[in-house]
N, CA and C of each residue as an Amber inpcrd file, in Angstrom:
protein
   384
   0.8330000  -1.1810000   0.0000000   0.0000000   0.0000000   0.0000000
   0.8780000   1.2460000   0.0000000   0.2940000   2.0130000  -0.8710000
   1.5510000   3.4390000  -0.9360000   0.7080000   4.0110000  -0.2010000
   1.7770000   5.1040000   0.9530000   1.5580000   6.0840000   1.7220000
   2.2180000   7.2090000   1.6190000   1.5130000   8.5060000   1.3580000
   1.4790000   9.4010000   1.2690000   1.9260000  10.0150000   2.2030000
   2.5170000  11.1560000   2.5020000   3.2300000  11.6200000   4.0460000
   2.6500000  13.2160000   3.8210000   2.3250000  13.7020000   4.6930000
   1.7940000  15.4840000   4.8230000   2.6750000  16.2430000   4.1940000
   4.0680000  15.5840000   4.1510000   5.2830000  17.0190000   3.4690000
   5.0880000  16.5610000   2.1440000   4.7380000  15.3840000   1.8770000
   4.7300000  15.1390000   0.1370000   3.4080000  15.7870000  -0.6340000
   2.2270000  15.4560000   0.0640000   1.0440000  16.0200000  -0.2440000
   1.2980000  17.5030000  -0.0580000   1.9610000  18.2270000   0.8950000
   2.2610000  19.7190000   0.6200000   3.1600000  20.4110000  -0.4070000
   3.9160000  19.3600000  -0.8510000   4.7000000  19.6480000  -2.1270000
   4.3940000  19.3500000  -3.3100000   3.0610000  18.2720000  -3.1310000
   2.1620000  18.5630000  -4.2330000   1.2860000  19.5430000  -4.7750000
   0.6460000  19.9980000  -3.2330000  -0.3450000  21.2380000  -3.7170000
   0.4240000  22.5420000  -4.0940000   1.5510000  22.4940000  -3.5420000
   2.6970000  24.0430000  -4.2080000   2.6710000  23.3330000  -5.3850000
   2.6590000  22.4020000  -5.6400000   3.4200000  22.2310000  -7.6490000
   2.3050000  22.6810000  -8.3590000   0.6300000  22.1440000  -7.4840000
  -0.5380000  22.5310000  -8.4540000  -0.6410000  23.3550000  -8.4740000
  -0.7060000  24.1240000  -7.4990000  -0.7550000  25.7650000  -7.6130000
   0.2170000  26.0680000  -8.0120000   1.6660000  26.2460000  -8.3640000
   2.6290000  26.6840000  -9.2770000   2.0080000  27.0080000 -10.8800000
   1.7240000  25.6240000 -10.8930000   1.0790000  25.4230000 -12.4410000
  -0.1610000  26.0190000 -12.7450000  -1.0570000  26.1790000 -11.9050000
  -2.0520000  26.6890000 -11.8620000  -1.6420000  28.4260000 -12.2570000
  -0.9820000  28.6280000 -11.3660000  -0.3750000  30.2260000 -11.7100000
   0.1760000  30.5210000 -13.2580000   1.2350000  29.3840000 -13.5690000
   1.3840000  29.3400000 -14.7000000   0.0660000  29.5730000 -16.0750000
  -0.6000000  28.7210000 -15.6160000  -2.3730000  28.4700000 -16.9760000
  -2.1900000  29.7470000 -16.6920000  -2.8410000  30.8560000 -15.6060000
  -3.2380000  31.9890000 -15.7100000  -2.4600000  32.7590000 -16.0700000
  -1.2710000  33.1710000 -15.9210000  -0.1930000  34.0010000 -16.5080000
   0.0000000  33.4420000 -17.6750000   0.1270000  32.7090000 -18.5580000
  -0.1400000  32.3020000 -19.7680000  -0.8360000  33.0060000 -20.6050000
  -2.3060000  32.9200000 -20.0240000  -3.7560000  33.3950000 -20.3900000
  -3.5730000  34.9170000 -20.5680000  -3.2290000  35.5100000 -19.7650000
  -3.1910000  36.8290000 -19.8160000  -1.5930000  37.3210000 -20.3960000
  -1.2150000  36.5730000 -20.4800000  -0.0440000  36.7390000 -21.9400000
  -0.7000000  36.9490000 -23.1030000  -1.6460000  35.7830000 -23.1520000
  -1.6020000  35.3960000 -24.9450000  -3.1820000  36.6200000 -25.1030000
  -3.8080000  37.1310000 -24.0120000  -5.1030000  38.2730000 -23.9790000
  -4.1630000  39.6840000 -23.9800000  -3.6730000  40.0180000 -22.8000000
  -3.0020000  41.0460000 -23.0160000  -1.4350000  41.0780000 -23.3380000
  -1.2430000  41.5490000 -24.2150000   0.6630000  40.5220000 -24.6150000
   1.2210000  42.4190000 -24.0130000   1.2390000  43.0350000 -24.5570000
   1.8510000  44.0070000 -24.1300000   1.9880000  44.7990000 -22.7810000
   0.6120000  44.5480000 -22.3770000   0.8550000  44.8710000 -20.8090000
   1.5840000  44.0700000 -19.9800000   1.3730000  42.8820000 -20.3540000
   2.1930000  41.9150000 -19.5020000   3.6800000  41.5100000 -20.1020000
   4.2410000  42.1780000 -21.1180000   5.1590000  42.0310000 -21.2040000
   6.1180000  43.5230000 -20.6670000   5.0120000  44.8360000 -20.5910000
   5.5990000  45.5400000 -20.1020000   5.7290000  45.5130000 -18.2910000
   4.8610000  45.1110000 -17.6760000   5.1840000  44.4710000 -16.3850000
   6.1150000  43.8300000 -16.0210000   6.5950000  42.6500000 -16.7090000
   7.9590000  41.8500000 -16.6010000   7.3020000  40.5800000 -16.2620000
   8.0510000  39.2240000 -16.2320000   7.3320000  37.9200000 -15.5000000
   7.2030000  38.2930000 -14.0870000   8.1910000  38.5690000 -13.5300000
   7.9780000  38.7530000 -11.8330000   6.7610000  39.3310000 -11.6100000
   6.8420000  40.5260000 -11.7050000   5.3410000  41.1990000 -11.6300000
   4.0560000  40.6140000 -11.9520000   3.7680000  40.1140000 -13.1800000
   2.8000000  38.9800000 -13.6560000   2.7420000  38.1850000 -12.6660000
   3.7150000  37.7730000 -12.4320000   3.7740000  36.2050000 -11.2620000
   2.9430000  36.5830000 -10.2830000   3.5890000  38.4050000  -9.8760000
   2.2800000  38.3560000  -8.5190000   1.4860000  38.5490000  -8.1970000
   1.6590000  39.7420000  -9.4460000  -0.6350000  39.4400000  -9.4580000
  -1.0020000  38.6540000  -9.6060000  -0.6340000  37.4900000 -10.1340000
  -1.5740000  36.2520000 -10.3100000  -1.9960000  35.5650000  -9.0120000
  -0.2820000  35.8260000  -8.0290000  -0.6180000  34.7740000  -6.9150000
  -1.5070000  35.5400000  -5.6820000  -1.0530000  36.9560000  -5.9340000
  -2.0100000  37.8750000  -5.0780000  -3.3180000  37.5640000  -5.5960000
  -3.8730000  37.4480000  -6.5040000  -5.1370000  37.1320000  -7.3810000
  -5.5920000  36.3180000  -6.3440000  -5.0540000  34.8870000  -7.0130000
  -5.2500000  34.2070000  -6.3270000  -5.8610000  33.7050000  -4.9240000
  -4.9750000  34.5760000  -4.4310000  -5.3130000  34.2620000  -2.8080000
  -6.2980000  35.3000000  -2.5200000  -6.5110000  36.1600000  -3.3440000
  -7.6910000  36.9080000  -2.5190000  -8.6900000  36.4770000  -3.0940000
  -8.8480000  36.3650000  -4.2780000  -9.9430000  35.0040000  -5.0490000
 -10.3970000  34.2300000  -3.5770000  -9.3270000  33.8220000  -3.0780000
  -9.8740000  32.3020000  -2.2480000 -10.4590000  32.5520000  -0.8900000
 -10.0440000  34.0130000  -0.3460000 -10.6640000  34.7110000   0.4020000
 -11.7710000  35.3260000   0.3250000 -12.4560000  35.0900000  -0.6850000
 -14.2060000  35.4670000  -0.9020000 -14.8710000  33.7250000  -1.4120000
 -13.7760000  32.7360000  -1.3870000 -14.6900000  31.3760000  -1.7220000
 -14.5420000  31.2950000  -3.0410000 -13.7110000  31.5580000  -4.0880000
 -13.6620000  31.6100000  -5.2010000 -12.2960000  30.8770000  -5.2320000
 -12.4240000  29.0680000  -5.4590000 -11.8870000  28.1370000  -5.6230000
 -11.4850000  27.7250000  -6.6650000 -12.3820000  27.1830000  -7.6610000
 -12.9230000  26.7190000  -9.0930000 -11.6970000  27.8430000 -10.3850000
 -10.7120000  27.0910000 -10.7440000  -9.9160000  27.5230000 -11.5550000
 -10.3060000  28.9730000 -12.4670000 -11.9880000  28.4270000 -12.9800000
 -12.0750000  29.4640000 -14.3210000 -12.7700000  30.9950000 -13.3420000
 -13.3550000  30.2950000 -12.2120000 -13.3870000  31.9740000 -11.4350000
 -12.4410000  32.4680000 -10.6050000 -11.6950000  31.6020000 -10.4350000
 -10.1010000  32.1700000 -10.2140000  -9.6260000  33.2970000 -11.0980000
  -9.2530000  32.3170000 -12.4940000  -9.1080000  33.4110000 -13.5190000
  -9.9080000  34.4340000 -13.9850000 -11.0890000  34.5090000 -13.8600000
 -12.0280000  35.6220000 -13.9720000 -11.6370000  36.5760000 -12.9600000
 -11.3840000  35.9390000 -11.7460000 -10.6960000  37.3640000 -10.6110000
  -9.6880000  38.2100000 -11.4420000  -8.6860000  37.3360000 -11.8370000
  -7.6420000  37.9970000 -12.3370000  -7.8800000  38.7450000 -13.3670000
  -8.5070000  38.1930000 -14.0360000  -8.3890000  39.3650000 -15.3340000
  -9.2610000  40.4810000 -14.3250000 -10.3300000  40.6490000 -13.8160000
 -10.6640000  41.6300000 -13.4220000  -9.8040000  42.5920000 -12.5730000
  -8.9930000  42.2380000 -12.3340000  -7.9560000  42.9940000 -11.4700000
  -7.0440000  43.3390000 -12.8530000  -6.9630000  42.7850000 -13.8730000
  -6.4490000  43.8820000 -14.8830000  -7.2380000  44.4830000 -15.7080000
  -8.4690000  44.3740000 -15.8590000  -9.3250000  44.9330000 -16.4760000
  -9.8620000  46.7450000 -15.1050000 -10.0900000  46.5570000 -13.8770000
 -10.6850000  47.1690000 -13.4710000  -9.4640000  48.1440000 -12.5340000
  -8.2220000  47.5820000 -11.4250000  -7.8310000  47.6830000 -10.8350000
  -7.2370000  46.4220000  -9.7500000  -5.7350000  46.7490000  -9.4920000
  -5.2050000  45.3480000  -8.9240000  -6.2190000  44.8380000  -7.9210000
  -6.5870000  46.3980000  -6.7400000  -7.2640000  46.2470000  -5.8730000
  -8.9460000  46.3070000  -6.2080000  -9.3100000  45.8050000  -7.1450000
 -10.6560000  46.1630000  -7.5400000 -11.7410000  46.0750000  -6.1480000
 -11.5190000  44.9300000  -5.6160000 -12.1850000  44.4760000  -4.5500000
 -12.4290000  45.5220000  -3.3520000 -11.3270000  46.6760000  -3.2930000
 -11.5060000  47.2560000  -2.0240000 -11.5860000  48.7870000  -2.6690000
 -11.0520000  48.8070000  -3.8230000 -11.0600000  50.3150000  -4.4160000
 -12.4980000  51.1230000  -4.4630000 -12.3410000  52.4180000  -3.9540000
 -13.6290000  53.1720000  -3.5010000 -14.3780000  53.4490000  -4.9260000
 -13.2500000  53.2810000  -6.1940000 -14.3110000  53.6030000  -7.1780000
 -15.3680000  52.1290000  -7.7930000 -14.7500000  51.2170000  -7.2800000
 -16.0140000  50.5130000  -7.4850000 -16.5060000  49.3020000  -6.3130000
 -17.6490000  50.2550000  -5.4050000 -17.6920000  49.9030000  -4.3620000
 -18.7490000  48.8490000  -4.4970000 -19.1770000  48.6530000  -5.4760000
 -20.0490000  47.5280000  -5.8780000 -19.1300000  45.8840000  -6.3980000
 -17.9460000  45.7990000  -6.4030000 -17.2630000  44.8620000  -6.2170000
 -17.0570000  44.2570000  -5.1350000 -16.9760000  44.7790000  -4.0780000
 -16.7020000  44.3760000  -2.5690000 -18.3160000  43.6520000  -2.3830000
 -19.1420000  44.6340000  -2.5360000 -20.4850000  44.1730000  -2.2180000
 -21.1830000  42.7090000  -2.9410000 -20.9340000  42.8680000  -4.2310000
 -20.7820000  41.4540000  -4.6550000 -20.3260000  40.1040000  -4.4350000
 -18.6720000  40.3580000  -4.0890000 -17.8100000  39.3920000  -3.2530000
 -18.1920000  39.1300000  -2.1090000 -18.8640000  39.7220000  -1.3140000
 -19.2290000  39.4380000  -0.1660000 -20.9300000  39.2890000   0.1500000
 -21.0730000  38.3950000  -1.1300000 -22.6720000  37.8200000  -1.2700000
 -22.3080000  35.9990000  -1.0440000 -22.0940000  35.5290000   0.0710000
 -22.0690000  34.4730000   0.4940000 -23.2600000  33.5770000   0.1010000
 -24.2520000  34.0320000  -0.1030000 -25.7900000  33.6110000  -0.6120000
 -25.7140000  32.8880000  -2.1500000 -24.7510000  33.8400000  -2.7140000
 -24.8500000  33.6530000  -3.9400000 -23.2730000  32.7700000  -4.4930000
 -23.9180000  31.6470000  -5.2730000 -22.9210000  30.5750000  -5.8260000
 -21.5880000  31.5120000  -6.5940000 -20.1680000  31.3580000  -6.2350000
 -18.8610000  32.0160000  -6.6000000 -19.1810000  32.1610000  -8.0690000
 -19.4670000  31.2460000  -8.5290000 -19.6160000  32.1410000 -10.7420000
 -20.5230000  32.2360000 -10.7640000 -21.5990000  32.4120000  -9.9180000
 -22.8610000  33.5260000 -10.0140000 -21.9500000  35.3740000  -9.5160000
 -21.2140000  34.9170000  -8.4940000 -20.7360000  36.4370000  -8.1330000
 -19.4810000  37.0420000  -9.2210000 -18.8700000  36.2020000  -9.7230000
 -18.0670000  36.5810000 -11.1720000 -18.6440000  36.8920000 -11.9590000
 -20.1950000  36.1100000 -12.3150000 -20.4370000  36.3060000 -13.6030000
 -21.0900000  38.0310000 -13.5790000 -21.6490000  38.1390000 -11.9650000
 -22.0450000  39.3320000 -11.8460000 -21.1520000  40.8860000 -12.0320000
 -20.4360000  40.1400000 -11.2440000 -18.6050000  40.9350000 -11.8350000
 -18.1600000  42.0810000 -13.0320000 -18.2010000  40.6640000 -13.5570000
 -18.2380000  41.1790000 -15.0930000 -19.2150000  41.7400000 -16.2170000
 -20.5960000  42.0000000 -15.3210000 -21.8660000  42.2870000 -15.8560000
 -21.6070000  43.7210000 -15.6250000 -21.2680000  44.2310000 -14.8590000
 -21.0450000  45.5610000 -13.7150000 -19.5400000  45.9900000 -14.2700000
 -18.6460000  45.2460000 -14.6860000 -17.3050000  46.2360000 -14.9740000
 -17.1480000  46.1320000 -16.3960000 -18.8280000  45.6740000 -17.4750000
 -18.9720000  46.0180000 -18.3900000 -19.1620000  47.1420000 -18.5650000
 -20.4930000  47.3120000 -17.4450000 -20.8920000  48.9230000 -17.6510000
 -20.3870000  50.3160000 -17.1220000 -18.8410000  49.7870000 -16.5150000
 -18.1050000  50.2970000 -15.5760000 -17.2880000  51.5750000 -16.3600000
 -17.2920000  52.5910000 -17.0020000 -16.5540000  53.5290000 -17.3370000
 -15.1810000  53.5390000 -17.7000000 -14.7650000  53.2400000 -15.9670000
 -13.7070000  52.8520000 -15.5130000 -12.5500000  51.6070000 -15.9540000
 -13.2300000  50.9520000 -16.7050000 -13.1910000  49.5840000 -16.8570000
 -12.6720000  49.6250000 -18.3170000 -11.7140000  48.9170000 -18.8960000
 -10.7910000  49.2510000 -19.9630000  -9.9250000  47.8000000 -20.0470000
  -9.9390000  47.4940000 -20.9280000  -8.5980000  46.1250000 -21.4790000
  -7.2570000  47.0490000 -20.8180000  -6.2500000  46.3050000 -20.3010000
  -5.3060000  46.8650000 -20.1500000  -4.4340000  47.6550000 -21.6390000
  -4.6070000  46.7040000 -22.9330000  -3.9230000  47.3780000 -23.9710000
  -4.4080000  48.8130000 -24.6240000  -5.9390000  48.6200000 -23.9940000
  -6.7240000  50.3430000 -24.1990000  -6.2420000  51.2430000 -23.7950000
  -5.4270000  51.1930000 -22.6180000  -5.0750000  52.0450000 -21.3330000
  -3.5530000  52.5620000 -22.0910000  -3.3900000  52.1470000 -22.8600000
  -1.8420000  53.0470000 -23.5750000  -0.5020000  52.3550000 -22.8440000
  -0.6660000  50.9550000 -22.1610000   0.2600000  50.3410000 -21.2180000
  -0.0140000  49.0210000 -20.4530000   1.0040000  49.0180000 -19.3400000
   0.9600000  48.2080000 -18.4930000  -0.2410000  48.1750000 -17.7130000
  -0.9980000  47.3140000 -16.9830000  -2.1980000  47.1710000 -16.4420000
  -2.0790000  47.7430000 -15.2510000  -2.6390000  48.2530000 -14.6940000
  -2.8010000  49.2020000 -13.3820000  -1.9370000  48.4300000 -12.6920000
């Protein structure tokens, strides 16, 4: 019987999430190529993993609303979630009631009609 040990299973979930970071920085390579090449990889790297983890701090697990966080943090602002100009992001994220890609999909319904709200390559640059 193979046994698994807690430090191996923890050096598994860093590899998935490594890779996981990878799909998404990928993604927003091959969507926005110039902003993210004017950022640098490092930088990319950490919005993604900052993404990430604040993604997982509103219950937003599930890979593709993972990545929906992220792009919204380059579409809207890194800090979209707490930024005063769109205080209807926070309020969304923090609809526990409502299923995580019900609150993305709402997301992105709202930083359609958002002014504010711009492709990073619109913006003449690097993503906020």
């Amino acid at each position: 019987m193979l046994v698994i040990r807690s430090e191996q299973m923890a050096a598994l979930d860093r590899y998935a999430a490594a890779q996981f970071e990878d799909r998404v920085a990928a993604h927003l390579r091959a969507r926005w190529p110039q902003s993210c090449a004017e950022m640098g990889d490092a930088a990319l790297r950490e919005r993604v993993a900052i993404g990430v983890e604040r993604a997982a701090g509103y219950g937003l697990v599930a890979e593709l609303d993972v990545c929906r966080y992220v792009e919204l943090m380059f579409v809207l602002s890194p800090d979209f979630d707490t930024d005063a100009r769109f205080p209807w992001a926070g309020e969304v994220l923090r609809q526990p009631e409502l299923a995580p890609c019900t609150r993305i999909d709402r997301l992105e319904v709202l930083a359609r009609r958002c002014p504010e709200a711009r492709a990073p390559e619109a913006q003449g640059g690097a993503a906020r």
